[in-house]
N, C-alpha and C positions, 0 to 999 in steps of 0.2 A: 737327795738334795745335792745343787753340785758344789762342789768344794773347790776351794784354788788355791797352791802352793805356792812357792819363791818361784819353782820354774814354769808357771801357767806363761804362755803366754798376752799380748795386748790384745787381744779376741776375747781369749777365756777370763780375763778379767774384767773386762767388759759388762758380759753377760753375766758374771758374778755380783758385780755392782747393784747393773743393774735389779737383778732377780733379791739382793740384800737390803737396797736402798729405795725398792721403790716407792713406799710409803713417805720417804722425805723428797724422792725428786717429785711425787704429785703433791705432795702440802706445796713445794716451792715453783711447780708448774702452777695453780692458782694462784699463791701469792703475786707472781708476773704478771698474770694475764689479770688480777684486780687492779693493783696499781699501775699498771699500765694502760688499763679500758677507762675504770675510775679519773685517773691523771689526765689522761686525754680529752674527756668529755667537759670534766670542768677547765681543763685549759682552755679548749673552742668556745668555750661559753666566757672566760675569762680574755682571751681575744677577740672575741666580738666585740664585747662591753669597750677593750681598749681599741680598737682600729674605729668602731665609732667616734670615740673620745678624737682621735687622732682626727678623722674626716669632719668633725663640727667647725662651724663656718662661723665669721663674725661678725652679724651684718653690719651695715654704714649707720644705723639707726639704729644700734643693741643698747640695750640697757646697759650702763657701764658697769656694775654689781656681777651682771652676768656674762660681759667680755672678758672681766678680770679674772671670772672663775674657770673659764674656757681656757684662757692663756696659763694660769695657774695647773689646771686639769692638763693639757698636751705636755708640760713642761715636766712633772709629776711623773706619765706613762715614758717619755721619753727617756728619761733618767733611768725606769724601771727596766725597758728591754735594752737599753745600752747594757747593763748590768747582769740581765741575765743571760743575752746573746754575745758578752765577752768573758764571762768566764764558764769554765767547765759544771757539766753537772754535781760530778764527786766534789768539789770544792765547796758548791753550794749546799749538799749533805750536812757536808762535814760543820760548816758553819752553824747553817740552822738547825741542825739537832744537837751539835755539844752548844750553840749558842745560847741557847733557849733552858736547854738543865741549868748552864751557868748562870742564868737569871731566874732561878728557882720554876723553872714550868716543866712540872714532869710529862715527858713525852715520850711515847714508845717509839721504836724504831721504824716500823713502818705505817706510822700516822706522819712522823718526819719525810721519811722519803715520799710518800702522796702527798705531803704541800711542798715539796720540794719540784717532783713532775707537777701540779698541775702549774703552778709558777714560771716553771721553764718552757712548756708548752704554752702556756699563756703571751710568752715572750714572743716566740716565733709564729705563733697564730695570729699575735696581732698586728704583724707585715704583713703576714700572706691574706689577710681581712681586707686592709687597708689599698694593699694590690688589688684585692677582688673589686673593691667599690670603686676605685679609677679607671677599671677595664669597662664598666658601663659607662657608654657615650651619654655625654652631659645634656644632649638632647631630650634623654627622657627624662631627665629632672625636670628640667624648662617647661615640657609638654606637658609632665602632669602636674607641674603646680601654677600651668595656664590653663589649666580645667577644671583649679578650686582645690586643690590636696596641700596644703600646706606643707610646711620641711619634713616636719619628723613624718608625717604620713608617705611622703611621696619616697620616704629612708626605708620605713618597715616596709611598705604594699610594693612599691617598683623597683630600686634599686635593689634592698637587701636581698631577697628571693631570688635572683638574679646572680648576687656574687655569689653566695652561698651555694648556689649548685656548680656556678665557676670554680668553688676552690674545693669541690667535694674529694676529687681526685687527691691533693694535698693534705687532708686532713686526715685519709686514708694510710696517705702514705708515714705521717707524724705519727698514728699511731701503731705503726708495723715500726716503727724505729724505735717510739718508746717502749715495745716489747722488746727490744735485744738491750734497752738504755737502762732498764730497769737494773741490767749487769752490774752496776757501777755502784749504786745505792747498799750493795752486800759490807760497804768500809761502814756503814755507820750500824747493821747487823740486821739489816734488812734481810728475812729471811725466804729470799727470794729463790731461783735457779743454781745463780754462782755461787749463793754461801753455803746451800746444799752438797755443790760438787765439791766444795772447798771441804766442808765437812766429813764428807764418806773417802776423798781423797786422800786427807790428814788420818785415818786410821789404819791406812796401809801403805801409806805412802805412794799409791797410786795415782797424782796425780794428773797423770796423764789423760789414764781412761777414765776418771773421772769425769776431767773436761770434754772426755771424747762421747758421752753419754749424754750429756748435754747439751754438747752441740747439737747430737741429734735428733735434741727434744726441740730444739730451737729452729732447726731447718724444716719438721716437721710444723711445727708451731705457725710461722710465717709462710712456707709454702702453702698451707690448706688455706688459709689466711688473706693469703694474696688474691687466692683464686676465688675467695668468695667476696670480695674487693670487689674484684674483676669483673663480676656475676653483678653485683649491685648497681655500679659503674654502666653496664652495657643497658639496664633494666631504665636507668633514669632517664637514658638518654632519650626513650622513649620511640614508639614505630620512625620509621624510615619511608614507608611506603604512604604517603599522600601527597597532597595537591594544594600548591599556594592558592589563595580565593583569586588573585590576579589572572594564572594560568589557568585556572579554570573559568572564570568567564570569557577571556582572551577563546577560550576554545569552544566556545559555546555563538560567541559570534559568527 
């Protein structure tokens, strides 16, 4: 078994760490990569919901009951990613989980930090939503609800499917950030990566290579991560090699 003195070097301590600790850096390698996958997925579903909210229209002839709830509803979301696109994530931890004990709601610590991500993710997905559905030309609104498709149809069947694969890129990249974001969530004892290193660190005072073990769970994590991104990414985009029906009758003439 290997051992490591005062005079090991930051190599052989490393490898000590590791080879000592590995059982808690994989409990806190899962922990990450749940609330971070988990955080993510209901954030994109939680910025849908609000960049729709944001993009709803008020017609000239709306019901007044329901203009007021639409004006109400934008004003609501608005206030929400003000708030959670101006302050830090660890703040907002810290808040909602000692807020919520301090209101008798017993909550664990990483049930806190998951509504903590998917709230913050929710925030910044429902810009980049709200982007996605202004990048389609307003033509195709027009066109297909002068063929009979009403609002919300012509939202779900042509526009949505459309931004959605526009902002697939970004939502990729939100959740490769809330894998290394998930860092920050260890002050409320989320028992994630960092509180891991923090832990096996604090018993030798190894610090360092603590963090240095880590990191290289983290580069390893994101790197494979990225590339299988990449891979999905290049998949959707779908063959390259055909023929507009234009060009091809044009050459048929």
């Amino acid at each position: 078994m290997f051992q490591a003195d005062a005079t090991s070097n930051a190599f052989e301590w490393l490898v000590f760490l590791f080879y000592k600790y590995a059982a808690m850096f994989w409990e806190g390698t899962v922990v990450t990569l749940y609330i971070a996958t988990i955080g993510t997925l209901f954030g994109i579903l939680l910025g849908l919901f609000i960049g729709l909210v944001q993009d709803a229209k008020i017609g000239r002839h709306e019901n007044r009951a329901k203009a007021v709830l639409i004006r109400v509803g934008k004003a609501a979301v608005r206030v929400y990613i003000e708030l959670f696109r101006g302050t830090p994530m660890i703040v907002q931890g810290m808040i909602i989980y000692y807020g919520l004990r301090q209101s008798g709601v017993e909550i664990s610590s990483n049930t806190a930090g998951l509504i903590v991500m998917v709230l913050n993710t929710g925030a910044y997905m429902a810009e980049t939503v709200r982007s996605g559905i202004g990048s389609i030309p307003p033509g195709q609104r027009e066109g297909a609800m002068a063929m009979g498709l009403s609002a919300t149809g012509t939202m779900l069947h042509v526009v949505l499917p459309q931004a959605i694969k526009n902002i697939i890129p970004e939502m990729c990249n939100t959740f490769l950030t809330n894998l290394k974001m998930t860092s920050v969530l260890n002050v409320i004892g989320v028992s994630e990566l960092f509180y891991m290193a923090k832990t096996a660190g604090g018993t030798y005072y190894k610090y360092f290579e603590a963090y240095l073990a880590i990191a290289v769970i983290y580069f390893v994590l994101c790197f494979v991560l990225s590339r299988l991104i990449a891979l999905l990414e290049k998949l959707l985009e779908g063959k390259k090699d055909y023929t507009l029906a234009a060009e091809y009758m044009e050459s048929e003439v």
